[in-house]
C-alpha positions in Angstrom: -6.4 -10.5 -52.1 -7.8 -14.4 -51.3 -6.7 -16.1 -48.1 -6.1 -20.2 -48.0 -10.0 -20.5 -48.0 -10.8 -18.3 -51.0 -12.2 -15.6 -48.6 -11.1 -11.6 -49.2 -8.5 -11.6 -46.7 -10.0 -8.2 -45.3 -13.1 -9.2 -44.7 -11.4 -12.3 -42.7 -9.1 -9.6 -40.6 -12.7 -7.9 -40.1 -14.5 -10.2 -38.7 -11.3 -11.4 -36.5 -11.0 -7.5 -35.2 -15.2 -7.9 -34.1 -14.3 -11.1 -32.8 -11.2 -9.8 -30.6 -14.0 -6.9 -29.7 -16.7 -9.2 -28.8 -14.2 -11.3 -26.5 -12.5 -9.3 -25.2 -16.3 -8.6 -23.8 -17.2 -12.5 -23.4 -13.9 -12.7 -21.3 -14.4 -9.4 -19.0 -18.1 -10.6 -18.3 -17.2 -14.4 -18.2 -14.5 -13.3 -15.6 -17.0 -11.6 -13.2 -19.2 -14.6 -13.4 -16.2 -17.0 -12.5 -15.3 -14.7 -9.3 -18.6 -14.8 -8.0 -19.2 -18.3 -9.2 -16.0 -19.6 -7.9 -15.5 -17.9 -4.9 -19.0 -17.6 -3.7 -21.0 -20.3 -5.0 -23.4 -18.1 -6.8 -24.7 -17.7 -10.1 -25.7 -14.2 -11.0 -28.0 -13.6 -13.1 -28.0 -10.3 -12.5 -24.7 -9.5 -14.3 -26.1 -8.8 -17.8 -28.5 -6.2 -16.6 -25.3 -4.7 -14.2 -23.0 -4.4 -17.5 -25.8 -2.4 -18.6 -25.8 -0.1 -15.5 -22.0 0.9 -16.0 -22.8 1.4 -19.5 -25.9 3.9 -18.0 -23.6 5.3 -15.5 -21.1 6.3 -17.9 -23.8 7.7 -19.9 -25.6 10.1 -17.2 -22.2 11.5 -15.4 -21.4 12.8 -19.1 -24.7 14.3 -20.1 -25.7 15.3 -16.9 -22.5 16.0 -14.6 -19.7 16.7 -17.9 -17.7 13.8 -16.2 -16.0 12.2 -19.4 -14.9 8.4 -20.1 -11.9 8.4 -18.3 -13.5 8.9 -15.2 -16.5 6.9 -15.6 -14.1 4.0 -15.9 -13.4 4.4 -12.1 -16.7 5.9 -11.2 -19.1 3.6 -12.7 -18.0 0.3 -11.5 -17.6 1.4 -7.9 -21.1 2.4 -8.3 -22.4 -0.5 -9.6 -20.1 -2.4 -7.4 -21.3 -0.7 -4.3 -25.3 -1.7 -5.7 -23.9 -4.9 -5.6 -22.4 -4.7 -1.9 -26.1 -3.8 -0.9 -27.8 -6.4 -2.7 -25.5 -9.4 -1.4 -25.4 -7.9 2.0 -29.5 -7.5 1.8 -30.4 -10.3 -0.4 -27.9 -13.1 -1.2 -26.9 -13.3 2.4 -29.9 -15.1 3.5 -29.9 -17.6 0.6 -26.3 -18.6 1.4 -27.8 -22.4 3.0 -30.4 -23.2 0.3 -29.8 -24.3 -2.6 -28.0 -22.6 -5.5 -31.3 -22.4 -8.0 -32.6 -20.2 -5.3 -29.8 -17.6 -5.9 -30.2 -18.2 -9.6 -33.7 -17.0 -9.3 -32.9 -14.0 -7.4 -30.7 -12.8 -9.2 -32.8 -13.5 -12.5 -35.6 -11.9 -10.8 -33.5 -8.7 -10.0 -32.2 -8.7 -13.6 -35.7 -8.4 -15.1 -36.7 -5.6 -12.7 -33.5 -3.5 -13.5 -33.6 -4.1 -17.2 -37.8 -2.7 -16.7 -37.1 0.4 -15.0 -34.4 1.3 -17.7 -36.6 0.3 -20.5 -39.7 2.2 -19.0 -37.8 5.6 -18.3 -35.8 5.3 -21.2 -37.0 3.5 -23.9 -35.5 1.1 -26.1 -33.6 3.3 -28.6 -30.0 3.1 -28.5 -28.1 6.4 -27.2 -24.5 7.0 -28.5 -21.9 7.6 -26.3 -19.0 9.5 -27.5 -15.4 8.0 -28.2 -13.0 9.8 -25.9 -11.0 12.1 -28.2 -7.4 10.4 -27.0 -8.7 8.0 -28.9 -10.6 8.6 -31.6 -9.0 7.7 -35.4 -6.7 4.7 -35.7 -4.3 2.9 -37.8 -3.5 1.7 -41.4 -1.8 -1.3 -40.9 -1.7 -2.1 -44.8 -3.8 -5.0 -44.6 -7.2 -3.3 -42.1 -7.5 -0.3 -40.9 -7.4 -0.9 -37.1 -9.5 1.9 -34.8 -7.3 3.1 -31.8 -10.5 2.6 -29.4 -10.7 -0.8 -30.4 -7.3 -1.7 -29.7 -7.8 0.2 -26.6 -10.6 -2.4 -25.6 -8.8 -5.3 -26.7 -5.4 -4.2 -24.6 -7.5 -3.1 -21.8 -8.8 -6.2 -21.3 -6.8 -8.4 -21.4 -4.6 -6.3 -19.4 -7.5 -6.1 -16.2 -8.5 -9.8 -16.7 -4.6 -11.2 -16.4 -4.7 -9.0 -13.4 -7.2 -10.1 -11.9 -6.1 -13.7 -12.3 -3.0 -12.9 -10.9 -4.3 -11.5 -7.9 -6.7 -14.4 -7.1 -4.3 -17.0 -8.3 -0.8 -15.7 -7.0 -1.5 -13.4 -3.9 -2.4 -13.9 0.0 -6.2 -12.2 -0.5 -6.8 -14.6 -3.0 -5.2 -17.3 -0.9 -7.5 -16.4 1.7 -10.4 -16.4 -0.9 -10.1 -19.7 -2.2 -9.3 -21.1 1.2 -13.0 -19.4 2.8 -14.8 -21.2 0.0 -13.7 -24.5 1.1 -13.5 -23.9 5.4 -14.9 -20.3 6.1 -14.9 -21.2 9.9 -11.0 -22.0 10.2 -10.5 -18.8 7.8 -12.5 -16.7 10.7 -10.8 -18.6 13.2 -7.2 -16.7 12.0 -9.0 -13.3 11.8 -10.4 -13.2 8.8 -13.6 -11.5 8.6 -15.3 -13.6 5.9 -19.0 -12.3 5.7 -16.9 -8.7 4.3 -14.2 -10.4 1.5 -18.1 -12.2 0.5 -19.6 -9.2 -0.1 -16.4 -7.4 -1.3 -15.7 -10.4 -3.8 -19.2 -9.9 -5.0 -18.9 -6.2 -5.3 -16.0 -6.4 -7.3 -17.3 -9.3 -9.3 -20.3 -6.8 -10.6 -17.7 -3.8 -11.1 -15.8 -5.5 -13.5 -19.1 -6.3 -15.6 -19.8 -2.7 -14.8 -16.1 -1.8 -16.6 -17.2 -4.0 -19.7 -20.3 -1.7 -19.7 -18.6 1.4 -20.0 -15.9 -0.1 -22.5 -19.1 -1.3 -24.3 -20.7 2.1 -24.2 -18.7 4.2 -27.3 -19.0 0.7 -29.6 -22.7 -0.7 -28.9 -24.8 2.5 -27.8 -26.3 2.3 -24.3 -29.2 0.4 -24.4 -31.3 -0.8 -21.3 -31.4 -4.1 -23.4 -27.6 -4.3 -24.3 -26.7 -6.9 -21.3 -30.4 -9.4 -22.1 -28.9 -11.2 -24.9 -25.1 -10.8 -23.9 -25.6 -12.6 -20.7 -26.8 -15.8 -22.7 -23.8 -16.0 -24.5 -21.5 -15.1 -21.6 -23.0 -18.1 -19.6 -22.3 -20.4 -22.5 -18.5 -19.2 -22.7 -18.6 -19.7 -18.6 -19.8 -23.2 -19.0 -17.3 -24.0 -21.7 -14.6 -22.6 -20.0 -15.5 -24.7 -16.4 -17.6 -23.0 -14.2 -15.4 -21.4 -11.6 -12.7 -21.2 -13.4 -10.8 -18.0 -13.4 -8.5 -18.3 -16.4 -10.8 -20.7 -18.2 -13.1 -17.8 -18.3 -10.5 -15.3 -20.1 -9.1 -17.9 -22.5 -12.7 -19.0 -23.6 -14.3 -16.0 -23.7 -10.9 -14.5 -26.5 -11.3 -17.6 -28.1 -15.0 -18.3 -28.8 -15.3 -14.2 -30.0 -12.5 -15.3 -32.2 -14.2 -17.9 -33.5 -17.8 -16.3 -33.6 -15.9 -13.5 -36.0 -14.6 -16.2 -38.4 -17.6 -18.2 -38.7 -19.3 -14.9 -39.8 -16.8 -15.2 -42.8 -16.6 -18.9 -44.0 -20.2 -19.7 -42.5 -22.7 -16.8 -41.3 -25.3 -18.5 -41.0 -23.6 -20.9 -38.1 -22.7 -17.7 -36.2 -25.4 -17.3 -34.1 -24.9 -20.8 -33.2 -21.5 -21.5 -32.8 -21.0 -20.8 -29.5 -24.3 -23.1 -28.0 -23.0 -26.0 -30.1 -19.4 -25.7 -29.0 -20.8 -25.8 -25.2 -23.2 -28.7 -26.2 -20.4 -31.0 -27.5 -17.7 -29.7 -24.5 -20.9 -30.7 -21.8 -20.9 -34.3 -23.8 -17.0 -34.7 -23.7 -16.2 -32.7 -20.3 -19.1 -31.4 -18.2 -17.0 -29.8 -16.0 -16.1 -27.6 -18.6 -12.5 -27.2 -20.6 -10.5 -25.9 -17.3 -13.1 -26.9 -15.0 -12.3 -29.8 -12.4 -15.1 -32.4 -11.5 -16.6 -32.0 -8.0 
């Protein structure tokens, strides 16, 4: 069976399932990015290496503790979230008046350092990580066969990333969030403490790329490397997106996995590309990104 463009239409539902797959992870670490980003004014480096923790996490409260997936989607990003707490409460705090490349390079710095001490007491070689059993098989829907964990990722996803929009976008906390980034003095001045929602904002910015981790853990092995070359492309889809922007990040990130999937059908070799020349031509048209706003 031939689609419109003379391609086997399975191998075009395929690649559109891997690209749903690899959004759905664009969008989940784009999203921490833009909460961090947006709200706090810093860009973290660090969040590839801390998708890679909550993978890791995951990974050691199974083998060593028996504590199986379900729980280590709670678990693990409070744990990485909370490494977070400690490194914007110790670190980022003090670079809060400087300029922004100086965060930049923290948080790059960090990321090497993390993604080292992995790599040197674990190696490089990919360990698997174990579908959850709930999940395990999937469906024959005539036309693909889909896997029940994938559609778990996808739904998941963009389940917690409309949530979190909402929550930023359409409640008082993120009223108050929004409204500390552009006058944290009057915020204090009605009782807000604004030094805590900063490092709570951060700490759950990392969770959620700690969440992606152990999503990513059953489909691409845990890996100390797994979030080094992710975090290149997640920056891209945050760039395209508008840098700050909350629902520009989940739209982009679904769309440009989409559309990494499909050039791996009607043009592979463009597929490691795509994505860097769709930012390239959205920074000549809109440098403040597709839902960004100039400053």
């Amino acid at each position: 069976m031939m689609d419109i463009f003379g391609a086997p239409s399975q191998a075009v539902f395929g690649q559109l399932l891997i690209g749903l797959i690899n959004g759905s992870f664009y969008a989940l670490l784009s999203l921490g990015l833009a909460v961090i980003f947006g709200l706090l004014n810093i860009i973290n480096f660090t969040h590839g290496a801390q998708y890679m923790m909550g993978a890791f996490v995951a990974y050691l409260l199974l083998n060593k503790l028996g504590v199986g997936y379900w729980w280590a989607l709670l678990i693990a990003p409070l744990v990485v979230g909370f490494s977070g707490v400690l490194i914007e409460r110790w670190m980022l705090s003090r670079l809060y008046k400087l300029d922004h490349l100086y965060g930049l390079l923290l948080t790059f710095g960090l990321a090497l350092i993390i993604q080292g001490l992995f790599r040197n007491y674990y190696g490089s070689t990919g360990m698997p990580y174990a579908i959850p059993s709930q999940l395990s098989g999937g469906q024959n829907l005539g036309f693909m066969f889909l896997p029940n964990y994938r559609a778990w990722v996808i739904g998941a996803s963009a389940l917690i990333c409309l949530t979190t929009w909402i929550v930023i976008e359409r409640t008082r906390l993120g009223s108050n969030l929004r409204a500390a980034t552009e006058n944290a003095p009057l915020v204090q001045a009605f009782g807000v403490n604004v030094p805590r929602m900063v490092t709570l904002t951060y700490g759950f910015g990392v969770g959620l790329g700690a969440l992606a981790g152990v999503m990513a853990a059953p489909i691409y092995q845990v890996n100390p490397q797994m979030g080094a070359d992710l975090i290149v492309v997640v920056f891209a889809v945050v760039v395209i997106g508008g840098m700050g922007s909350i629902m520009g990040s989940i739209i982009t990130g679904f769309s440009l996995g989409v559309i990494e999937g499909l050039t791996k059908v009607f043009y592979p070799e463009a597929s490691n590309t795509v994505i860097f020349v769709i930012m390239a031509i959205v920074l000549l048209l809109k440098p403040a990104g597709l839902f960004g706003t100039q400053k």
